[in-house]
C-alpha positions in Angstrom: 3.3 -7.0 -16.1 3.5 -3.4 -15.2 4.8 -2.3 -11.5 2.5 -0.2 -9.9 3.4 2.0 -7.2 0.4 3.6 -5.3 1.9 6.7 -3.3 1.4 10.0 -1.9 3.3 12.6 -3.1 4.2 14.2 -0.4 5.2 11.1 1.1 8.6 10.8 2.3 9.2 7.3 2.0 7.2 7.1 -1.4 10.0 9.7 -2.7 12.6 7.0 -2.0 10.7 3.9 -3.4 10.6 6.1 -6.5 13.9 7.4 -6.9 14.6 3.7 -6.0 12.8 2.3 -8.8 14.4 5.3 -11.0 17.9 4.0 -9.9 17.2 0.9 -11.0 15.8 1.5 -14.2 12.2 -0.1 -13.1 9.8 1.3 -15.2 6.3 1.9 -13.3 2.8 3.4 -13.3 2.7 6.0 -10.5 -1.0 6.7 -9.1 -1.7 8.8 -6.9 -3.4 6.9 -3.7 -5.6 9.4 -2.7 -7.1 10.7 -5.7 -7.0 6.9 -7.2 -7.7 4.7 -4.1 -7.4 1.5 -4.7 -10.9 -0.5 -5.1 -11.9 -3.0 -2.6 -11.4 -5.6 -5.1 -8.2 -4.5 -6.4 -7.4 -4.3 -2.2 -8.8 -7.7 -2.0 -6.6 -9.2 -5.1 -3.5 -7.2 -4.0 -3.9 -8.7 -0.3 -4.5 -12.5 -1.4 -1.3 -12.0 -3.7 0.6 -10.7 -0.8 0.0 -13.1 2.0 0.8 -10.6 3.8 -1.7 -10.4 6.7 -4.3 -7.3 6.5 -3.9 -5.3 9.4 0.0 -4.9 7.3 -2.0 -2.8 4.9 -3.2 0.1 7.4 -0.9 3.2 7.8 -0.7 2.6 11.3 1.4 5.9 12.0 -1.1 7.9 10.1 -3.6 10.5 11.6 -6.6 9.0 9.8 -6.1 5.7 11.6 -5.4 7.7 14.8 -8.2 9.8 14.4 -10.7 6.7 14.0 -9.1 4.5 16.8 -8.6 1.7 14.8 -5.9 0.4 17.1 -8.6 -1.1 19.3 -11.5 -1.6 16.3 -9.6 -3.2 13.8 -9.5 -6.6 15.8 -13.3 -6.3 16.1 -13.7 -5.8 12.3 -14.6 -8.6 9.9 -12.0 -8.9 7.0 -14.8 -7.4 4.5 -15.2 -4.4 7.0 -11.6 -4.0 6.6 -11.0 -3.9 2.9 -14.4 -1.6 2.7 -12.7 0.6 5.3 -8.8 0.7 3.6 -10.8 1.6 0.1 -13.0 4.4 1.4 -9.9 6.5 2.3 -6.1 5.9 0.5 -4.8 7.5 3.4 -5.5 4.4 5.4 -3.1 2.6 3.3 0.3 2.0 3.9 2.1 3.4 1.2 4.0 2.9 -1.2 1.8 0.2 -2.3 3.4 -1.9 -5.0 2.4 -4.6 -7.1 2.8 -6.5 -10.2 0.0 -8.5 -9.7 2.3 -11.2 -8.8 4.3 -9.7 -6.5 3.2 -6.7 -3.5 5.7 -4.6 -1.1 4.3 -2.1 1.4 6.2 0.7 2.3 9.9 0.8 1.4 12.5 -1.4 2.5 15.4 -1.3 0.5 16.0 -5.2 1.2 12.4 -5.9 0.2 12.4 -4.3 -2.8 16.1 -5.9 -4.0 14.2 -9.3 -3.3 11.2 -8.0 -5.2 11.8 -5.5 -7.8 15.3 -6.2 -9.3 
């Protein structure tokens, strides 16, 4: 299956998951998260793949997620609320998002994504 790599493109850390993935020779399908945002299904099927628990999936460092004070509401928030919220706006999302549809990394770790993408 195709990797897909949801990013910004001025994203700093996206740049180096790419050029990452271009080291490597992974071939990918870049989208752009803001003009593309994910659905909230796709967010729901990417999250169950992942394990990973939600509150992993918010760009905690972002202004967005300052700007709504979702430090203190995202607790209070019903995992549906969450995955309406993340797909109303992709610069709630921690990025790079990427998947196979079997696999899912969020943001880049150059360990995680030996284990995952080579």
């Amino acid at each position: 299956m195709t990797i897909s790599i949801f990013q910004y493109p001025k994203c700093s850390t996206c740049k180096k998951a790419q050029k990452w993935l271009d080291d490597h020779n992974i071939t990918y399908e870049s989208i752009h998260i803001v003009e593309e945002t994910p659905t909230k299904e796709q967010l729901q099927a990417i999250y169950e793949t992942s394990r990973l628990p939600l509150k992993k999936f918010f760009n905690t460092s972002g202004m967005k997620y300052k700007e709504l004070g979702l430090k203190d509401k995202l607790q209070d928030m019903t995992e549906e609320e969450q995955l309406e919220l993340l797909a109303s706006d992709g610069m709630l999302i921690k990025r790079p998002l990427v998947t196979d549809g079997k696999k899912v990394t969020l943001g880049f770790k150059e360990s995680d994504f030996l284990e995952s993408w080579k």
